[in-house]
C-alpha positions in Angstrom: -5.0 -15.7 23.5 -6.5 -16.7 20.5 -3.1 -15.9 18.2 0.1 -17.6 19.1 2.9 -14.9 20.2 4.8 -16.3 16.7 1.3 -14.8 14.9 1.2 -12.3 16.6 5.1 -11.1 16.3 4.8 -11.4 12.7 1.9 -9.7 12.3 3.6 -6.8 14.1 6.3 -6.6 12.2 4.2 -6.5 9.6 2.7 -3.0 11.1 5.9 -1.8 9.9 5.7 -2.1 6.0 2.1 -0.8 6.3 3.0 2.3 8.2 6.1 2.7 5.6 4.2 2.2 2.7 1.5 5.1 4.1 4.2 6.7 5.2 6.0 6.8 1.6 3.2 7.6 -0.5 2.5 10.5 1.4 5.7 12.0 0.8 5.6 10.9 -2.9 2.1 13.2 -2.9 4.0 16.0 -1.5 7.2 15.8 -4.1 4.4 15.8 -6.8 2.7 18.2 -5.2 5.4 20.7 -5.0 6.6 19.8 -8.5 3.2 20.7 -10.5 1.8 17.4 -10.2 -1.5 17.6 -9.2 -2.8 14.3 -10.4 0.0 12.4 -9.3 -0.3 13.6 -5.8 -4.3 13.0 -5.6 -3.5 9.3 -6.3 -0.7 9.1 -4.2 -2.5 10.8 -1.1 -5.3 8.0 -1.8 -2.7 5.7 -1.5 -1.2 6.8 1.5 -4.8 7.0 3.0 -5.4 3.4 1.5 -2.1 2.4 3.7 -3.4 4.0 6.5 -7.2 1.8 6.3 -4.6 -1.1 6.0 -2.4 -0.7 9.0 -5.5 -0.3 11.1 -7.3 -3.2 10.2 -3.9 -5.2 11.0 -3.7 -3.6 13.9 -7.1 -3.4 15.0 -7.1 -7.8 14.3 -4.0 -8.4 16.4 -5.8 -6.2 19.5 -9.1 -8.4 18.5 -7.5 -11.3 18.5 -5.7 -11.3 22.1 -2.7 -10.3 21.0 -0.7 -6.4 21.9 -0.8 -4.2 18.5 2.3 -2.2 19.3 3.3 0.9 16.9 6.4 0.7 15.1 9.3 3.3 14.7 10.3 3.9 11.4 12.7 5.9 9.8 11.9 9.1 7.7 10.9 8.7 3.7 12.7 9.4 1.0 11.3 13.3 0.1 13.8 14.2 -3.6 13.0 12.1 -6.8 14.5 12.2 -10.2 11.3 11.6 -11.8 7.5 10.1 -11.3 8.9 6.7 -12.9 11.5 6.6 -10.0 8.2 7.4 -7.6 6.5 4.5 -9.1 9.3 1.5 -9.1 10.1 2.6 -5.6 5.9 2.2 -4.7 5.9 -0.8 -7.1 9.0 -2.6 -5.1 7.5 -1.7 -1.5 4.2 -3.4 -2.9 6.1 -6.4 -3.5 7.7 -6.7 -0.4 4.1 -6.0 1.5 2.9 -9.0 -0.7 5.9 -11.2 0.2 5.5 -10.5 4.4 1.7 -11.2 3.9 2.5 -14.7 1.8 4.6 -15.3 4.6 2.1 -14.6 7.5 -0.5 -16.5 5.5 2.0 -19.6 5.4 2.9 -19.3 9.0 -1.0 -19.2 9.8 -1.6 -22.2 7.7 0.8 -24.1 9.4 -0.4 -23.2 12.8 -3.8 -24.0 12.0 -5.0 -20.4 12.7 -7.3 -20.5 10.5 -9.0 -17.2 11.7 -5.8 -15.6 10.6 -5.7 -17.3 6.9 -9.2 -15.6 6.2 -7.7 -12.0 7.7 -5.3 -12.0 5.2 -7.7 -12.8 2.4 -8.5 -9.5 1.6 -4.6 -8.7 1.5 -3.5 -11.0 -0.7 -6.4 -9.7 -3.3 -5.2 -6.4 -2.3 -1.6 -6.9 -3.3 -2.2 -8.4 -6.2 -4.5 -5.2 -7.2 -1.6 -3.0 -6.4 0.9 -4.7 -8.2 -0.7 -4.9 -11.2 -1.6 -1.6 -10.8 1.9 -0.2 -10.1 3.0 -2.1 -13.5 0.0 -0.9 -15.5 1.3 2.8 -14.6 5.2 1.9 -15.5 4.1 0.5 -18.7 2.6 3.9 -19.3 5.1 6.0 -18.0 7.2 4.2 -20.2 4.8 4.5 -23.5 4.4 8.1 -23.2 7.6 9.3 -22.2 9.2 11.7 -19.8 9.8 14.9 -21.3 7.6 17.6 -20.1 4.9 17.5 -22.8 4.5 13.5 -21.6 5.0 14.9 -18.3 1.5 16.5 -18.7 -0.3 13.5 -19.8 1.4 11.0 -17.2 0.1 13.5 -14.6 -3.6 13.2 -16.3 -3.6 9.3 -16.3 -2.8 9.5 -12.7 -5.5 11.9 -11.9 -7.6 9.8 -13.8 -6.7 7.1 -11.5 -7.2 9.3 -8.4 -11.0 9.7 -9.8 -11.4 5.8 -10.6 -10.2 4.8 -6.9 -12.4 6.8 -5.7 -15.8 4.4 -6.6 -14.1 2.1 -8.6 -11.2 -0.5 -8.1 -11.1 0.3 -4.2 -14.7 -1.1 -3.8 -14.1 -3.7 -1.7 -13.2 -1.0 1.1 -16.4 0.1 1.1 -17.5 -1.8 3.7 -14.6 -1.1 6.5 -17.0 -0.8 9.0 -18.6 -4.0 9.2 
């Protein structure tokens, strides 16, 4: 085995907030969806696909590695929201948490000397900090142009804008799953 079994337990848990976050962005893109939202839920069923890419890469490595990938359970997603802004703190706090396992995976790898490991996560700690910063760029303009339902109109636009963007732009580094 080329992971240790504590490498290779954390990086199954770690399945778990991968498969959530897909998981949870997919039923963000259906609220928004069903709510008039059509920009909103283009971005946010890129996201869930973006989680999806994610999970398998994690789980394609552990397999790769000599280690046993094993699906995780997970509870059903939240499906009702107040508001996009309550969509988008609850995607901004599950990116945090992503970026604090995979800290914590990269520290444990580190410290074993798996060193195969600490370069896997590269990508994911870029990653994170791309969503985050994304995630707070929205809230900030959530926040600037409002939530009544003329703002409403133009939130929805920005994200749709953002759906188009991720499409050739920030995600670039994706291009090149197959390799």
């Amino acid at each position: 085995m080329i992971i240790t079994k504590k490498i290779e337990k954390a990086l199954n848990e770690h399945l778990a907030l991968e498969m959530n976050a897909q998981y949870n962005y997919l039923s963000v893109a259906s609220w928004c969806e069903l709510e008039g939202y059509e920009g909103t839920a283009k971005f946010f069923y890129k996201q869930s696909a973006e989680e999806n890419t994610h999970f398998m890469k994690f789980f394609t490595y552990i397999n790769e590695m000599g280690g046993h990938a094993l699906v995780p359970s997970l509870k059903a997603p939240k499906y009702q929201f107040k508001s996009i802004q309550e969509a988008v703190e609850m995607g901004l706090a599950h990116e945090q948490k992503v970026t604090k396992a995979i800290y914590e995976i990269a520290t444990l790898a580190k410290k074993d000397g798996d060193h195969a490991t600490e370069v896997f996560l590269t990508f994911f700690i870029d990653e994170q900090k791309e969503e985050e910063v994304q995630f707070k760029r929205i809230l900030d303009k959530i926040k600037l142009i409002g939530g009544g339902p003329q703002s409403l109109y133009y939130v929805d636009k920005e994200f749709e804008k953002l759906s188009a963007a991720t499409t050739g732009g920030k995600k670039r580094k994706d291009k090149g799953e197959g390799e």
